[in-house]
LUMKE-82727 format. One record per residue: x negated, z negated, y of N, C-alpha, C in turn; chain; residue in three letters; residue number from 0. Coordinates in pm, whole numbers, plus 50000, padded with zeros to 5 digits. Layout:
<<X; Z; Y>; <X; Z; Y>; <X; Z; Y>; 'A'; 'Ala'; NUM>
...
//
This chain:
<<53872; 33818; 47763>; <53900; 33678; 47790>; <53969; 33669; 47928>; 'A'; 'Unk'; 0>
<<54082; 33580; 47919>; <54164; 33632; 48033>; <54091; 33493; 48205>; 'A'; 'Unk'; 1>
<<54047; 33425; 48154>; <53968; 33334; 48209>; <53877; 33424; 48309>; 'A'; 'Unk'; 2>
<<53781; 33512; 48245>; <53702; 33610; 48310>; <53782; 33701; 48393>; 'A'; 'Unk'; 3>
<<53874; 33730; 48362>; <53980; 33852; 48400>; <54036; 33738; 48553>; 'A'; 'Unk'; 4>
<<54044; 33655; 48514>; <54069; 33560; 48659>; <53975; 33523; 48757>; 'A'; 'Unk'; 5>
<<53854; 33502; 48739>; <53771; 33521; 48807>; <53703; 33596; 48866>; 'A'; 'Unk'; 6>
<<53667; 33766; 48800>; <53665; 33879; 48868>; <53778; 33889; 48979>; 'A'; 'Unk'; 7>
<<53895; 33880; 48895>; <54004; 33954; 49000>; <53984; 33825; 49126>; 'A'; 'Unk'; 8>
<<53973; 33758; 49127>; <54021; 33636; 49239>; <53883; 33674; 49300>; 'A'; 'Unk'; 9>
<<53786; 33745; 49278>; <53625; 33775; 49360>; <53690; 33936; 49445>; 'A'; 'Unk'; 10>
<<53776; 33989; 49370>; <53836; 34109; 49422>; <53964; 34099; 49527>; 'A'; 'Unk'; 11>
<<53989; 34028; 49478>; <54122; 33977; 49610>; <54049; 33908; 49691>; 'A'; 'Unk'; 12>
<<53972; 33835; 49716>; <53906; 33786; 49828>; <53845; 33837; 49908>; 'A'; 'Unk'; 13>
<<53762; 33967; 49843>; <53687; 34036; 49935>; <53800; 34135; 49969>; 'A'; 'Unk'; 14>
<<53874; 34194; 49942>; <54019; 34250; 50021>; <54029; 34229; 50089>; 'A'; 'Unk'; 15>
<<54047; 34085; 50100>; <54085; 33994; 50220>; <54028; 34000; 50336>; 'A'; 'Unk'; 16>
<<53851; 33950; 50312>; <53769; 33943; 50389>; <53724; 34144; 50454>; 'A'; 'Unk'; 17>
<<53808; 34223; 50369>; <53751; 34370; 50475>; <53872; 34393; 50540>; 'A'; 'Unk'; 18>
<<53992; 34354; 50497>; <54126; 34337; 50607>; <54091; 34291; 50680>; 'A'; 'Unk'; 19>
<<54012; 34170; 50706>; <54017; 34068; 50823>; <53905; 34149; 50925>; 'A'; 'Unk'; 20>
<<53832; 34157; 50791>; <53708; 34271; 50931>; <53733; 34384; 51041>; 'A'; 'Unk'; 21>
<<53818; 34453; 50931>; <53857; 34535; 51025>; <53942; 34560; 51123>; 'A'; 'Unk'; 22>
<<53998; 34460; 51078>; <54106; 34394; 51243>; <54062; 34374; 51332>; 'A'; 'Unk'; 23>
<<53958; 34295; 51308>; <53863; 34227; 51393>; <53781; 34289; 51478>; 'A'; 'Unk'; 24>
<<53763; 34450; 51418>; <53671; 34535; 51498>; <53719; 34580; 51558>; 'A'; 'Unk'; 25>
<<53903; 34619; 51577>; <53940; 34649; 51656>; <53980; 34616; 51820>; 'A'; 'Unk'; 26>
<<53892; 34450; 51788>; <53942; 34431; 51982>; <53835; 34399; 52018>; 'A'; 'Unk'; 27>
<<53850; 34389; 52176>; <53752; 34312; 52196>; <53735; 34156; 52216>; 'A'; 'Unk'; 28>
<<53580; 34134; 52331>; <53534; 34036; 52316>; <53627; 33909; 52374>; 'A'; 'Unk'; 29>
<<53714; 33952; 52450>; <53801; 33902; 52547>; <53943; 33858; 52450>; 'A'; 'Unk'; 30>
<<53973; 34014; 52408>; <54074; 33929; 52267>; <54042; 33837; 52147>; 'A'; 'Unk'; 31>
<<53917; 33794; 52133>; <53854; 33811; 51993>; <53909; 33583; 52075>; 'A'; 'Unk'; 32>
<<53892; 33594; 52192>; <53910; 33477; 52237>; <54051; 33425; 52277>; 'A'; 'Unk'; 33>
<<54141; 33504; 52288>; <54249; 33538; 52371>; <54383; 33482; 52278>; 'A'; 'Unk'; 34>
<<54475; 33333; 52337>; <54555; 33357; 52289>; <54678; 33372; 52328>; 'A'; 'Unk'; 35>
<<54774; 33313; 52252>; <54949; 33434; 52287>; <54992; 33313; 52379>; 'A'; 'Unk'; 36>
<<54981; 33191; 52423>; <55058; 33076; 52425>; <54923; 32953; 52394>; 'A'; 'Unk'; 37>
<<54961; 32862; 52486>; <54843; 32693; 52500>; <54853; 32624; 52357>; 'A'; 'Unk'; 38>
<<54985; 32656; 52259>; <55015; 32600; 52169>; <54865; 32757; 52007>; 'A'; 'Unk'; 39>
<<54895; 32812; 52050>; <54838; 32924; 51953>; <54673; 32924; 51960>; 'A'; 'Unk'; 40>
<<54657; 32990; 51833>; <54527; 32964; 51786>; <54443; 33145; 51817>; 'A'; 'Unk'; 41>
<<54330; 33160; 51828>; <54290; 33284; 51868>; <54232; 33330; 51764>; 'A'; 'Unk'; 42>
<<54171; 33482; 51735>; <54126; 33507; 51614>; <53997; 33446; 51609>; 'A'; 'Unk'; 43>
<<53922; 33398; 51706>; <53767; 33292; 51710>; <53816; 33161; 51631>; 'A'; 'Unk'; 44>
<<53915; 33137; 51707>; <53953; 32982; 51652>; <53969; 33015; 51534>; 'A'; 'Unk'; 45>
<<54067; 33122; 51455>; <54119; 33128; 51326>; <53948; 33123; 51219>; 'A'; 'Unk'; 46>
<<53913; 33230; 51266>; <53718; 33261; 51202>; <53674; 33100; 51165>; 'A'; 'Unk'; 47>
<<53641; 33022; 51269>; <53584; 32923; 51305>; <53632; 32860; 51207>; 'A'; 'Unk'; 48>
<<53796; 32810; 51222>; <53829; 32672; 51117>; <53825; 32765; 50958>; 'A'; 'Unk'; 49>
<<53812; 32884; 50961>; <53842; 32903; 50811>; <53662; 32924; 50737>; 'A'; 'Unk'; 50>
<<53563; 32929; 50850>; <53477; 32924; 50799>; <53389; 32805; 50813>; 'A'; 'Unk'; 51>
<<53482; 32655; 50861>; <53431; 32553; 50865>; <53500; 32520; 50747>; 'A'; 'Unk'; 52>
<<53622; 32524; 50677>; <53689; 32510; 50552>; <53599; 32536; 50444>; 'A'; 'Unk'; 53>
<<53571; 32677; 50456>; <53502; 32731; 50351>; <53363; 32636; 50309>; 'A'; 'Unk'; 54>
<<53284; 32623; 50451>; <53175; 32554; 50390>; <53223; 32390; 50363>; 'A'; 'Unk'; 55>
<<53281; 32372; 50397>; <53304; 32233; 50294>; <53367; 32250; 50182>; 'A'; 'Unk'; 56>
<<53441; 32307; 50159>; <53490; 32328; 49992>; <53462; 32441; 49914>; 'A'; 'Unk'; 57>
<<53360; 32507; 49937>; <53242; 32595; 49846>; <53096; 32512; 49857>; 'A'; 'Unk'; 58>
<<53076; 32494; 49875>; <52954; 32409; 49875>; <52934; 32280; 49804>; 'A'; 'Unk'; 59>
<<52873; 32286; 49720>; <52844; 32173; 49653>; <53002; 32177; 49500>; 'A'; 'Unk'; 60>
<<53086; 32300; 49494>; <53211; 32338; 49451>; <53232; 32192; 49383>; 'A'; 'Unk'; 61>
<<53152; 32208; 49246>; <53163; 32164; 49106>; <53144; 32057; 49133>; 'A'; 'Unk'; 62>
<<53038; 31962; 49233>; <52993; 31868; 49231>; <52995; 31717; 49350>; 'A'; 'Unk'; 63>
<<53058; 31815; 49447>; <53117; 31708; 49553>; <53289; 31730; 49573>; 'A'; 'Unk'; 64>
<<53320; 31642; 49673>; <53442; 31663; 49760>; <53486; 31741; 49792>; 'A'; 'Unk'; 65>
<<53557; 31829; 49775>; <53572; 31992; 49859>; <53602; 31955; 50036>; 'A'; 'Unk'; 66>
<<53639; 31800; 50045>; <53633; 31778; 50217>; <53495; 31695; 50251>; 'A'; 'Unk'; 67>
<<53417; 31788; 50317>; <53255; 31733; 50285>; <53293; 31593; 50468>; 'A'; 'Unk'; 68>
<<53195; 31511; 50429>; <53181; 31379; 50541>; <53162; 31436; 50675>; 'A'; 'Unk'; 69>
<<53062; 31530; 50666>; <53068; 31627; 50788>; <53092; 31708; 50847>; 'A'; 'Unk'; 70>
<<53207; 31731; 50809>; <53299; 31810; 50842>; <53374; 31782; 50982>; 'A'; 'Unk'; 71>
<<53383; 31842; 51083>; <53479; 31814; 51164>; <53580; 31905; 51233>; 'A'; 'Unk'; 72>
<<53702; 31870; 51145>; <53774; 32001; 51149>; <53865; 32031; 51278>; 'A'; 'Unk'; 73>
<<53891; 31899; 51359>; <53962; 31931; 51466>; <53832; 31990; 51587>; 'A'; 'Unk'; 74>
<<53699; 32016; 51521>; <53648; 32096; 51626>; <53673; 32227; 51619>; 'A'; 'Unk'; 75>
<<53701; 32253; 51516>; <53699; 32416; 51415>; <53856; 32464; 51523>; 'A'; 'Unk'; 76>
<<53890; 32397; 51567>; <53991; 32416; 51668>; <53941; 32415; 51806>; 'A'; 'Unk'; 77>
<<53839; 32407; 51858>; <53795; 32421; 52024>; <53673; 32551; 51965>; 'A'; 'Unk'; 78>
<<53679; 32599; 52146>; <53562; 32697; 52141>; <53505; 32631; 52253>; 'A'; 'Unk'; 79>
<<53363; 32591; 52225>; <53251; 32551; 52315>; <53233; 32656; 52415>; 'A'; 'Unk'; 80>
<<53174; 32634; 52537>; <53125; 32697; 52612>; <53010; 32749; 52620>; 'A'; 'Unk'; 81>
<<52964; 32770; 52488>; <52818; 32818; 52427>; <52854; 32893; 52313>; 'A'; 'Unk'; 82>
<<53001; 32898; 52293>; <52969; 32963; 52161>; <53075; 33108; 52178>; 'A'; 'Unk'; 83>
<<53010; 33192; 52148>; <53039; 33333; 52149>; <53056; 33401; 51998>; 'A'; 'Unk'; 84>
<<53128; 33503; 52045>; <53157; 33583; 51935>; <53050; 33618; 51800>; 'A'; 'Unk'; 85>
<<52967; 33638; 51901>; <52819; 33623; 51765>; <52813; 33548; 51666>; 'A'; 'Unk'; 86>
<<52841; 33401; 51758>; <52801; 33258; 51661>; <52884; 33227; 51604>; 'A'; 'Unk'; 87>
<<53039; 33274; 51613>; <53163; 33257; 51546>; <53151; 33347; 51416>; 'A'; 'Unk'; 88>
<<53102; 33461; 51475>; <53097; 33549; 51307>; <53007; 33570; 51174>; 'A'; 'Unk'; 89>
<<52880; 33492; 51274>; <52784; 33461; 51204>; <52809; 33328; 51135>; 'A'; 'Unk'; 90>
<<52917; 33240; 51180>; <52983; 33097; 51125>; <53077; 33190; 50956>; 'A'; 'Unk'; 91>
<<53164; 33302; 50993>; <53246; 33369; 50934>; <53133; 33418; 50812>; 'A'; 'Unk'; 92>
<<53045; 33498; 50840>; <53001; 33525; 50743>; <52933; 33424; 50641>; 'A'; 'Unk'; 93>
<<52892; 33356; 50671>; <52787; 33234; 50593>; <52929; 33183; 50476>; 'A'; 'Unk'; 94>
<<53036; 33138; 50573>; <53159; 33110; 50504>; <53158; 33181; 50348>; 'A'; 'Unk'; 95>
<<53160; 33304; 50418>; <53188; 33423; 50328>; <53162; 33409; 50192>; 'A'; 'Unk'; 96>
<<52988; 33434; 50251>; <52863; 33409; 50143>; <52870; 33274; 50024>; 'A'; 'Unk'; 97>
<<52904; 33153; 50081>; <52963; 33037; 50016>; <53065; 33094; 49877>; 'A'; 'Unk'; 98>
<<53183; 33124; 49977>; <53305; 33173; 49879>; <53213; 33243; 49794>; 'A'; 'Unk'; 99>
<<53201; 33381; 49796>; <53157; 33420; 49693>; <53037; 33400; 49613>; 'A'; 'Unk'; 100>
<<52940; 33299; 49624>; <52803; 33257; 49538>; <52919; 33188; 49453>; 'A'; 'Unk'; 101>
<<52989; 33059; 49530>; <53037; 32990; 49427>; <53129; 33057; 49355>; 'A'; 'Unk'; 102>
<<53214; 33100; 49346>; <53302; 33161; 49267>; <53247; 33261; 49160>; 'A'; 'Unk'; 103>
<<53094; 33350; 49217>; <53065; 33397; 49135>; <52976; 33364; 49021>; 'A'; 'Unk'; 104>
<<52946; 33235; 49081>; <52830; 33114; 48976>; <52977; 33078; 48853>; 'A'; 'Unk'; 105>
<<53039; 33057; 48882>; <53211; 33010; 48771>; <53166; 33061; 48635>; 'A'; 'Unk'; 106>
<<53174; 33028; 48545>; <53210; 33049; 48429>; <53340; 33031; 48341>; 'A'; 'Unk'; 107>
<<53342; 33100; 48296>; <53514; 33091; 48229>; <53569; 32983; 48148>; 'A'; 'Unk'; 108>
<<53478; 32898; 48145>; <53494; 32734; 48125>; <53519; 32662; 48221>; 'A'; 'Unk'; 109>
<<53460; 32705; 48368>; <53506; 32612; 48457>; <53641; 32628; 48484>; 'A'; 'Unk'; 110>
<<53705; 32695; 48479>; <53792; 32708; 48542>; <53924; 32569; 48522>; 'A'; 'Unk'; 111>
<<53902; 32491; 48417>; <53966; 32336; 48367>; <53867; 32266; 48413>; 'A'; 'Unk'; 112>
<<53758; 32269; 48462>; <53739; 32169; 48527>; <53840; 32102; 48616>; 'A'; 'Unk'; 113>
<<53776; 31970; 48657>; <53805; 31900; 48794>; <53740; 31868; 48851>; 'A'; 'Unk'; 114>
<<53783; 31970; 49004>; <53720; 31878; 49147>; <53836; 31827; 49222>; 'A'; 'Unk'; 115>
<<53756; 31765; 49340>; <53826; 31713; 49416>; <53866; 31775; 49538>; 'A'; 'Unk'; 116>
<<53962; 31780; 49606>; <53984; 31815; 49777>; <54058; 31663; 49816>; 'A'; 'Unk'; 117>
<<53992; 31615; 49947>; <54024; 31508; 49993>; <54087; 31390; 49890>; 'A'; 'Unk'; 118>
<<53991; 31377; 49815>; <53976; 31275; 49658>; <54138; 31316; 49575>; 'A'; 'Unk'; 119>
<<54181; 31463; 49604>; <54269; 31457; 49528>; <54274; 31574; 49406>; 'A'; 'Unk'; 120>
<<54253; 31539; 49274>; <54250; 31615; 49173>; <54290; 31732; 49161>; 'A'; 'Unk'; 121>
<<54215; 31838; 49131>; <54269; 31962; 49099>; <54186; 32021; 48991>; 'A'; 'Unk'; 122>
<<54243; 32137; 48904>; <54134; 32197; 48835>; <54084; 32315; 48934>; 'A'; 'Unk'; 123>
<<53999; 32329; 48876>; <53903; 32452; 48916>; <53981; 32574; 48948>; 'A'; 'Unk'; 124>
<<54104; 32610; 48898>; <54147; 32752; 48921>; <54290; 32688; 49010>; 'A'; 'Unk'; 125>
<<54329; 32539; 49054>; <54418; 32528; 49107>; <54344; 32510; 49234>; 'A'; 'Unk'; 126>
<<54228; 32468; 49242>; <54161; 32463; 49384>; <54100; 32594; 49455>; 'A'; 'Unk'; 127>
<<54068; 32652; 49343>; <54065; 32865; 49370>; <54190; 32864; 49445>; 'A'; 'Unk'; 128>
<<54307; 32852; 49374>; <54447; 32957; 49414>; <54492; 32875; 49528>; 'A'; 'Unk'; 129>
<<54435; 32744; 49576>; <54484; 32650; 49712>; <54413; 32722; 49796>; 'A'; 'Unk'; 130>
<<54297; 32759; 49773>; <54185; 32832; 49897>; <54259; 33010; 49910>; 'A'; 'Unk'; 131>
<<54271; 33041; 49776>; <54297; 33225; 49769>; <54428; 33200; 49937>; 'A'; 'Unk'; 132>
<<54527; 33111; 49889>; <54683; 33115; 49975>; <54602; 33091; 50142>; 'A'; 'Unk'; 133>
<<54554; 32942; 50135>; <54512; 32961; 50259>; <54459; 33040; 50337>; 'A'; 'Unk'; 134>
<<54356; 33150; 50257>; <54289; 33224; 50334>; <54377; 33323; 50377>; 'A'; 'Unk'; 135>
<<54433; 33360; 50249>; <54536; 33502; 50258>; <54635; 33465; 50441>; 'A'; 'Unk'; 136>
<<54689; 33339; 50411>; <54756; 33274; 50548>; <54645; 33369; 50675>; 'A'; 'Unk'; 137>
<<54587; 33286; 50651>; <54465; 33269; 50829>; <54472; 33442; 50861>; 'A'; 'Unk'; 138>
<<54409; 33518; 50730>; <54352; 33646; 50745>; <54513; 33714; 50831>; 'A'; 'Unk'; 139>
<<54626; 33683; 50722>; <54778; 33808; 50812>; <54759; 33714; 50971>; 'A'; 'Unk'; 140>
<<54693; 33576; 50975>; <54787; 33559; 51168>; <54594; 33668; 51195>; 'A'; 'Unk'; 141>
<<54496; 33641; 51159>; <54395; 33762; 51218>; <54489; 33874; 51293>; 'A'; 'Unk'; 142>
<<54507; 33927; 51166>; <54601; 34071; 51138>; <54663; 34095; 51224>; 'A'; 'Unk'; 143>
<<54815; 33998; 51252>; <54847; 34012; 51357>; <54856; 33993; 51506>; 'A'; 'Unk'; 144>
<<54744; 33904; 51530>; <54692; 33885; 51664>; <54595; 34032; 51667>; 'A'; 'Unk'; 145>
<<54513; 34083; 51603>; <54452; 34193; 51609>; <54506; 34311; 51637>; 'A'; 'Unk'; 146>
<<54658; 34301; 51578>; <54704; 34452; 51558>; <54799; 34416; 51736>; 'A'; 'Unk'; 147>
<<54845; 34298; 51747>; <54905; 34301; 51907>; <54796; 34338; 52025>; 'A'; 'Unk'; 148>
<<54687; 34286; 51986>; <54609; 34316; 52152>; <54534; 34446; 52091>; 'A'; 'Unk'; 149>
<<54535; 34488; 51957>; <54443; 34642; 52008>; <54610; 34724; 52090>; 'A'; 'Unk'; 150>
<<54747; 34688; 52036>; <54824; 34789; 52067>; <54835; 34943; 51984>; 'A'; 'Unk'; 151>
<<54836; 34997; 52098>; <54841; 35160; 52089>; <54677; 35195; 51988>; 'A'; 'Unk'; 152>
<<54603; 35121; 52023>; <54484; 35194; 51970>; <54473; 35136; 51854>; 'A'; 'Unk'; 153>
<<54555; 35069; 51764>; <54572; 34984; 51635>; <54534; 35132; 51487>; 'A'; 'Unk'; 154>
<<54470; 35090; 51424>; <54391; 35189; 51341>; <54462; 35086; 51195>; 'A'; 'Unk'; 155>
<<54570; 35155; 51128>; <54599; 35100; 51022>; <54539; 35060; 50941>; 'A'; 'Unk'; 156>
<<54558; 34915; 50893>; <54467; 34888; 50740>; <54520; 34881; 50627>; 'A'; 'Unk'; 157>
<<54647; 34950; 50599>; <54744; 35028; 50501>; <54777; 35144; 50488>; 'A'; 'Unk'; 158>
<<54873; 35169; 50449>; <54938; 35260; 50431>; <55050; 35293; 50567>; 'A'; 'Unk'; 159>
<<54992; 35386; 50676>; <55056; 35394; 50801>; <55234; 35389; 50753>; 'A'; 'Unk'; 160>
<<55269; 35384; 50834>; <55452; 35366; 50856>; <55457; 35545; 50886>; 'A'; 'Unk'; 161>
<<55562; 35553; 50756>; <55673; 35689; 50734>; <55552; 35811; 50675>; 'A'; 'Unk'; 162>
<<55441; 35723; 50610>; <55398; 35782; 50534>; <55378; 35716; 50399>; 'A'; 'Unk'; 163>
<<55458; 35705; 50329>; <55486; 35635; 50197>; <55438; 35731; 50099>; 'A'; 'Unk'; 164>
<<55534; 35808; 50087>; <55568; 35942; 49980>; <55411; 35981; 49975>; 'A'; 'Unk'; 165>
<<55397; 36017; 50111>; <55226; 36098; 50131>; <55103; 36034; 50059>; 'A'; 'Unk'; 166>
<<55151; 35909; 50101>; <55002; 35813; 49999>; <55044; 35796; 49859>; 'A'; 'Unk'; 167>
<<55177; 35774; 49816>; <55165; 35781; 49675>; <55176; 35913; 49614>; 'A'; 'Unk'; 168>
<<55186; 36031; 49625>; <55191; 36156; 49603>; <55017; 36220; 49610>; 'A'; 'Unk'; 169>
<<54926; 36177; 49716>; <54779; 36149; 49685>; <54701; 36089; 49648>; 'A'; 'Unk'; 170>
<<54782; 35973; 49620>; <54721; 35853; 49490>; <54722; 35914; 49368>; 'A'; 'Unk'; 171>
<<54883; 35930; 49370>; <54901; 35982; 49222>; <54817; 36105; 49209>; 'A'; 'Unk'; 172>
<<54741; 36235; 49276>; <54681; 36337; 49208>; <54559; 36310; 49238>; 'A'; 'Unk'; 173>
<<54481; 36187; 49259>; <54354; 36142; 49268>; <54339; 36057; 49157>; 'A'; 'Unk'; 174>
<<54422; 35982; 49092>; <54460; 35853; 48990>; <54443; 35971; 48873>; 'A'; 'Unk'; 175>
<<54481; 36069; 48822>; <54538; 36128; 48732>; <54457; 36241; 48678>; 'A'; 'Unk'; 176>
<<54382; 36236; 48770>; <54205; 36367; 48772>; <54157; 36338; 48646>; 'A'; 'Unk'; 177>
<<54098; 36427; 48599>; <54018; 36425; 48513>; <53867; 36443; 48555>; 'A'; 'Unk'; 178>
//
């Protein structure tokens, strides 16, 4: 059922997402984790913050409320308090997380024609998935690349390194092909 086949995979691309983003993330520190390029730019705290103030309003309650919950306040998801540290930002990130995937994995292959709402505006169930899949995918590459500028030199690829192409598909292919 290709319904199911959409919902696994969209639980598999997300968590992709979410170990790209991690591991970017482990690469700087506490100072970058705050640090941005320009007064106009957002930092990888700020990015964490609004995408895991997103998340809990439009995973929560999925099927049955607003995906923009009343208490929400998203132009805070844009300041960092002077109390709030890297801890409480990732511990904000993970809960996010946890949201995304209960709800998505509660889905049944009927929901997916449902309708909810985001900011009282109609969507089905797999068009309000693929509005969240884009956004996140967004937030996670500026992570990425605010992560991969301030580690620099000490940047630990989360691909397939540069001018080694051939090498990874030439050990894909005799790992893929094992018996």
């Amino acid at each position: 059922m290709i319904e199911r086949h959409v919902l696994d995979d969209t639980l598999l691309q997300l968590g992709k997402l979410k170990t790209q983003a991690d591991r970017a993330i482990q690469q700087v520190d506490d100072r970058q984790f705050f640090a941005t390029l320009d007064a106009e730019a957002n930092s990888i705290a700020i990015v964490m913050k609004h995408m895991a103030g997103n998340m809990r309003s439009r995973w929560t309650d999925f099927l049955s409320t607003d995906g923009e919950k009343p208490d929400r306040e998203r132009d805070n998801e844009f300041l960092i308090a002077a109390d709030e540290n890297r801890t409480a930002v990732t511990a904000a990130w993970e809960h996010g997380w946890g949201l995304v995937f209960q709800a998505i994995g509660a889905l049944a292959p009927d929901d997916l024609g449902r309708t909810v709402r985001i900011r009282g505006e109609a969507h089905t169930v797999l068009e309000a998935i693929n509005r969240q899949v884009t956004h996140y995918a967004a937030h996670v590459g500026q992570i990425v690349l605010l992560a991969k500028h301030y580690a620099g030199g000490r940047w630990q690829t989360l691909s397939v390194p540069r001018g080694k192409s051939k090498e990874f598909d030439v050990a894909k292919a005799g790992t893929t092909y094992r018996t």
